[in-house]
N, C-alpha and C positions, 0 to 999 in steps of 0.2 A: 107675335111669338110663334117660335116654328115647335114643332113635335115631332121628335123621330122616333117609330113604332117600333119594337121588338118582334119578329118571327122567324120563325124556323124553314128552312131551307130544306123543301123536299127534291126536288130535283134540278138538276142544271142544262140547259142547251146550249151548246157551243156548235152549234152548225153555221151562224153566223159570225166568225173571227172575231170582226170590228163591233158587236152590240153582243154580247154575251148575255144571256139571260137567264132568269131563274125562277122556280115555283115555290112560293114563299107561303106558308101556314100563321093565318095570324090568328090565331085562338076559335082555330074551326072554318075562318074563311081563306081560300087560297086564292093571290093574285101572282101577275107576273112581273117581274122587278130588274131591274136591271143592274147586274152586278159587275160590270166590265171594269169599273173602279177597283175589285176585290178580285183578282187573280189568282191568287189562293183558297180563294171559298170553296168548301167542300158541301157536300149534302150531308144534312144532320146537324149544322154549324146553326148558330142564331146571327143575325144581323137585323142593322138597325136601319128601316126604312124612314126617308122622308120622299111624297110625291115622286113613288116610283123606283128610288134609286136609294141603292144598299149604301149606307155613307160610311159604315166599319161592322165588323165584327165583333159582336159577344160572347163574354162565357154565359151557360146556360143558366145559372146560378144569376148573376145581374138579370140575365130576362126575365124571370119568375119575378125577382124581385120587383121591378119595372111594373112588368102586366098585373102583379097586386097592387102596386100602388093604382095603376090606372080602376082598376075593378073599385078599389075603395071609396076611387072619385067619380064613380058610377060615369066612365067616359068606354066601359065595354062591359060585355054582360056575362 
């Protein structure tokens, strides 16, 4: 079964064209994801990571929602 995580979008780098990437906030820890798929992504937007890569866009209202459900299954702290 796959898992696509919810986080928030603190910053964007487009200095590379072809791999556009982004700094993703997922409940206190920040990685780097790659959003070249989401050409519209803004900073402040929620998106849904799986291994790396933003696979769409959420409103921030489904994240919460989301990120409680994962807390209640004790799979983040």
């Amino acid at each position: 079964m796959c898992l696509a995580v919810p986080g928030k979008i603190t910053s964007i780098d487009e200095s590379t064209p072809e791999l556009k990437m982004a700094k993703v906030n997922f409940n206190g820890v920040t990685k780097d994801i790659c959003v070249q798929w989401l050409p519209d992504v803004k900073v402040g937007e929620y998106v849904l990571v799986h291994v790396g890569f933003a696979l769409n866009k959420i409103d921030e209202k489904d994240a919460e929602e989301t990120l409680q459900v994962l807390r209640e299954m004790g799979d983040i702290d």
